[in-house]
N, C-alpha and C positions, 0 to 999 in steps of 0.2 A: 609497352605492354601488349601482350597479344593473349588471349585465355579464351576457351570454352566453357563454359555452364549451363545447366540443366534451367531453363524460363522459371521453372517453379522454385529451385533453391536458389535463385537471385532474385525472387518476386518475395519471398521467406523473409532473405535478410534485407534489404531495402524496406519491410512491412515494419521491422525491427529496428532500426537506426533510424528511420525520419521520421521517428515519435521521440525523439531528441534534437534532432533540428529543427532551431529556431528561428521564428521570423523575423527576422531581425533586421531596422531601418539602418539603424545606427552601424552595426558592422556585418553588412551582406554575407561575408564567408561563411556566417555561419548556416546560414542559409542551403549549405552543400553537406553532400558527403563526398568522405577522401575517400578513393579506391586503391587499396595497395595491391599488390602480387609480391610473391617470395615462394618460390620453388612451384611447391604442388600447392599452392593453398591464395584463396583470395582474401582481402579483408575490408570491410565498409567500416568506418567508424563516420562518429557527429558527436557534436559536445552544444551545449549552450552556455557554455564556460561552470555551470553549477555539475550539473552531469554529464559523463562520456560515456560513449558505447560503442563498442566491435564486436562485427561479431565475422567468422570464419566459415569458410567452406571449402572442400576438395575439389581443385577443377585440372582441368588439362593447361597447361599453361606453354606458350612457343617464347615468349620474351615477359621479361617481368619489367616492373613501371610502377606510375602511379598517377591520378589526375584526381580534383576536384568537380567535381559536377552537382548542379542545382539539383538537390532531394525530389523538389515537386514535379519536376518537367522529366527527371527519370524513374520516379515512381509510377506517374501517368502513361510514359511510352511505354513500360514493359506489362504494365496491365494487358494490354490491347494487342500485345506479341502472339503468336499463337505456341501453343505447350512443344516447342521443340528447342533443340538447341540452342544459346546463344552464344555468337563469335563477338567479344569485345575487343579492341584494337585501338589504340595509342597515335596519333598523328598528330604532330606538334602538340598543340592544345586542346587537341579536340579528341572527342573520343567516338569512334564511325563501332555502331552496331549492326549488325545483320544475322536477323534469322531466318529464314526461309524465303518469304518473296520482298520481306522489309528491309529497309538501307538506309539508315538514321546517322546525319552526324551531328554528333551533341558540340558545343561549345562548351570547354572546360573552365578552371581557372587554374593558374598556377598554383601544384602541391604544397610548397613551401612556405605559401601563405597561411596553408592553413594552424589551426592551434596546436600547439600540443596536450595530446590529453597525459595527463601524469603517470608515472609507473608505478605500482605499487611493491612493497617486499612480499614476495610471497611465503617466508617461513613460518609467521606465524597465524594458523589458520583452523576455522571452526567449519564443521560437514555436517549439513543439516538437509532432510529430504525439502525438495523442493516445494512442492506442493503444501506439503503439512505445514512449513514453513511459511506460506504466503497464505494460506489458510487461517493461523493466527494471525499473522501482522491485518490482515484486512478486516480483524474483528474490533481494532482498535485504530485505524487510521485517518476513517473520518472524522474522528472526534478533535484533532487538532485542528488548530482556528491560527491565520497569520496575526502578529502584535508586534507593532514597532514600538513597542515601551516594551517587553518581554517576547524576542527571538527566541528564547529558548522553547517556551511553548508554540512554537509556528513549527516544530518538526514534531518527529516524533523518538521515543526513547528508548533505546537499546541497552542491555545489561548483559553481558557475556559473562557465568559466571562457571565454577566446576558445576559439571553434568546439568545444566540450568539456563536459558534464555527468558530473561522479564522486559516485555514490552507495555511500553505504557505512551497514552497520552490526554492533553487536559485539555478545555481552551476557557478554565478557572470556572466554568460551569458544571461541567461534571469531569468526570476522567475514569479512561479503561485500562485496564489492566491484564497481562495476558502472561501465564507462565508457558514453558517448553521444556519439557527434560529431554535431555540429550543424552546419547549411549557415550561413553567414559572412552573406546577406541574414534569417536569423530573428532576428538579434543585435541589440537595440538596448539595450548598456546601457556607460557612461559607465566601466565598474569589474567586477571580479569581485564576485560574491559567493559567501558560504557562511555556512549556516546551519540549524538543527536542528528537524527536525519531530516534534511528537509522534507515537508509531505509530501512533495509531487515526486522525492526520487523515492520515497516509499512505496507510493503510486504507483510509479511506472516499474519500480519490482515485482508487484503481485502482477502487473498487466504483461510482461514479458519473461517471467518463470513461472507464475500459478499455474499452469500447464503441466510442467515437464516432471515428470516422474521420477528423474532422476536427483543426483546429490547437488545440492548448492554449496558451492565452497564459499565461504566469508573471511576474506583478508584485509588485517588492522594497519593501520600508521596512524599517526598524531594528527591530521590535517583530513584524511580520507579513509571510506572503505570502500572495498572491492569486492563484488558479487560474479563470480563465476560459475558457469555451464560448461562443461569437457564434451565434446564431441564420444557421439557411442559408439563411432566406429575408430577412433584411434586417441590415444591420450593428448589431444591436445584443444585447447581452450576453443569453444563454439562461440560463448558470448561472454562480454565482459561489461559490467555495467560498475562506474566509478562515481561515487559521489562524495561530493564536500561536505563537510562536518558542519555543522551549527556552533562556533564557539559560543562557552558560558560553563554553565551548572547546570543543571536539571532543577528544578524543585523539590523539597522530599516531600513527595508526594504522599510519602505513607505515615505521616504527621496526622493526615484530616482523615484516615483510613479509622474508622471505629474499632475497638477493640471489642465492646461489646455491646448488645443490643438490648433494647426494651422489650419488641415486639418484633414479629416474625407472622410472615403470611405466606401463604404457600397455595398455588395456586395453577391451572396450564396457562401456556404462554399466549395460547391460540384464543382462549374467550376473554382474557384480561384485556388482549389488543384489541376485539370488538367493542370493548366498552369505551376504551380510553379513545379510539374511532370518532366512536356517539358523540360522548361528550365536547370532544375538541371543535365540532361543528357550534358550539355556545359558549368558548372560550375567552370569548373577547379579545384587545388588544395584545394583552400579556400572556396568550397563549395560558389562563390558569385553568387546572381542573383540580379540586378538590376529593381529596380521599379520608372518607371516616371507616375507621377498622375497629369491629365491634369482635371481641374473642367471645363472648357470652352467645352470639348469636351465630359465630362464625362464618363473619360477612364484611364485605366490601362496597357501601355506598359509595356514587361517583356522581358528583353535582359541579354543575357549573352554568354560568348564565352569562347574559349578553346584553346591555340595556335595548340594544339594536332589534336583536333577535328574539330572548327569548329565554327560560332556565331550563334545564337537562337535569333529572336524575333515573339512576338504575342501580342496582344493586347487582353484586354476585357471590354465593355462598363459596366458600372456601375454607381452609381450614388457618388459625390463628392460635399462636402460643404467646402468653405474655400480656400487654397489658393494651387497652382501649390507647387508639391515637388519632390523631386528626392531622393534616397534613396536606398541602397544594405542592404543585410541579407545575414547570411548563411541560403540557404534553408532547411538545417534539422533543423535548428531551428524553423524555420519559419512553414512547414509544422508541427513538435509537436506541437506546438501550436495550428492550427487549429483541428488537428483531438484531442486534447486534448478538445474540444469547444464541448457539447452533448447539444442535444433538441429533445423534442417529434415531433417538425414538421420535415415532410418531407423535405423539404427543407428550411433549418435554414439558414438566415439571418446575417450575423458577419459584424462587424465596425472594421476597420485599424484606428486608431487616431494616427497621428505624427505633431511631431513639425516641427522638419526640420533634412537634410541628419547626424546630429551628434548625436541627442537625439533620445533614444529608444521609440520604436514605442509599441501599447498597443494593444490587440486586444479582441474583446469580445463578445457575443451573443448579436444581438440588440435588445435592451429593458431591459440586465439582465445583473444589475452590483453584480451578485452574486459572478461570476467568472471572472478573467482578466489572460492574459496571456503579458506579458511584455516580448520583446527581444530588444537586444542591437544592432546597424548596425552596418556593417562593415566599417569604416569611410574612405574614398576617401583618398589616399596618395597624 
């Protein structure tokens, strides 16, 4: 292999791939990225056996090749390169850099060792804008919790359906829920699907497309899916990001989902979160703050105490339909929730819907049942 590239698009993709390589005691390779070449074009991939990734670049290429080489020790060197060319080159196992006044030669390992990351079909496949895309899923991805009595809830949940994406997820304390309409020409797939992502490769999707403006293609199999980036300057794949499925079932989640409510409060998002703030400072061990909703008064008391500390209360006027309730949360619940809640206005408008002090309470942007945010109470002993 012999290729030039630009310092900054091999600082790009190397920033890219070894947030995929793992440190890994047990089996060091994974520890590298593989460097291919084929024609005009370079490729870095890393796997930690759960997710893969390559991503592509146009370069000048004199011989094509391939070597393994440690992520961290060639991350590090090329930081420190200065912004001009770089000449990579192939010698037995080793891989000898040189950019202007620097002459690095790396120790590689043999290619062959390394894993193979899987191929996916690409026929059948959903186009969705990047960004908007990773903009949802991030409104719902902290909320899943690992469980080795229930993997299914340690990912998160995907529903591919006509003109329709539903993300969700739980960790049996509260669960979010996020819809997506899709335009009816991005849809090319024969069948619905749904299916369970681990968190961290949900994770690492919003940290390595939440940026990109462009389309994200999402390609199915039984086993994996596959999230691509096309290069803008010609049609061929920039980055590909594979991850392994969570075998199971999902929960049906929309079982515990209230069809109707008691009571309704209506309130901005920005002075509810200063109270639930206050109070949390006197919430004691179980994180509890109490909420009594008076619709007569059209008011939100907020109390809570602490034997250590101390008791908290405040109120905030608001408006209330339905019927008098009383009710506890843990407040870090309850606060993800709201600040999980976005809107272009300035000050966004959120509804509280509850039944009564046993059943979980829902909350949601008023006007926009695109996203809900569901938490469970703490139930009065």
């Amino acid at each position: 292999m012999k290729i030039t590239i630009l310092k900054e698009k091999l600082k790009e993709g190397i920033s890219i791939v070894e947030r995929i390589s793992s440190k890994s005691l047990n089996l060091p390779i994974l520890n590298n990225i593989l460097i291919t070449t084929e024609k005009n074009f370079v490729n870095l991939s890393a796997t930690d056996l759960e997710i893969g990734i390559k991503w592509w670049s146009l370069v000048k290429t004199e011989r094509e090749g391939k070597i393994t080489i440690p992520s961290r020790i060639l991350s590090n060197l090329v930081n420190f390169l200065p912004n001009k060319p770089i000449n990579l080159e192939i010698k037995d196992l080793n891989l000898v850099i040189n950019c202007e006044n620097y002459q690095t030669l790396l120790k590689g390992v043999n290619p062959e060792d390394f894993p193979i990351i899987p191929q996916i079909s690409t026929t059948e496949k959903i186009s969705v804008n990047s960004k908007n895309f990773c903009q949802n899923l991030n409104q719902i991805v902290d909320i899943a919790n690992y469980s080795s009595s229930k993997p299914e809830i340690s990912g998160v949940f995907l529903s591919f359906q006509k003109n329709l994406v539903i993300m969700a997820a739980t960790d049996s304390f509260r669960l979010g829920e996020k819809k997506l309409t899709l335009n009816s020409e991005d849809i090319n797939i024969s069948q619905g699907y749904s299916l369970i992502i681990p968190q961290r490769a949900a994770k690492e999707i919003i940290n390595i497309f939440g940026e990109k403006e462009n389309n994200l293609n999402i390609y199915f199999s039984p086993n994996q899916v596959l999230f691509e980036i096309l290069m803008p300057e010609t049609h061929h794949p920039q980055i590909h990001l594979i991850s392994r499925l969570i075998e199971g079932e999902y929960p049906n989640y929309q079982e515990i989902i209230p069809k109707k409510y008691e009571t309704s409060v209506f309130f901005l998002k920005d002075e509810i979160i200063n109270h639930i703030k206050s109070a949390s400072l006197f919430s004691g061990k179980i994180n509890e703050i109490k909420l009594k909703i008076d619709p007569k008064k059209n008011q939100v008391d907020f109390y809570s105490q602490s034997p250590d500390i101390g008791e908290y209360h405040s109120f905030l006027n608001v408006k209330v339909e339905g019927k008098p309730c009383e009710i506890s949360f843990n407040y870090r619940f309850l606060l993800d929730g709201l600040l999980s809640i976005v809107s272009k206005e300035k000050k966004p408008e959120v509804v509280l819907e509850l039944i009564n002090s046993e059943k979980p309470g829902v909350l949601r942007l008023k006007g926009d049942d695109s996203y809900l945010y569901l938490v469970m109470p703490i139930k009065s002993t």
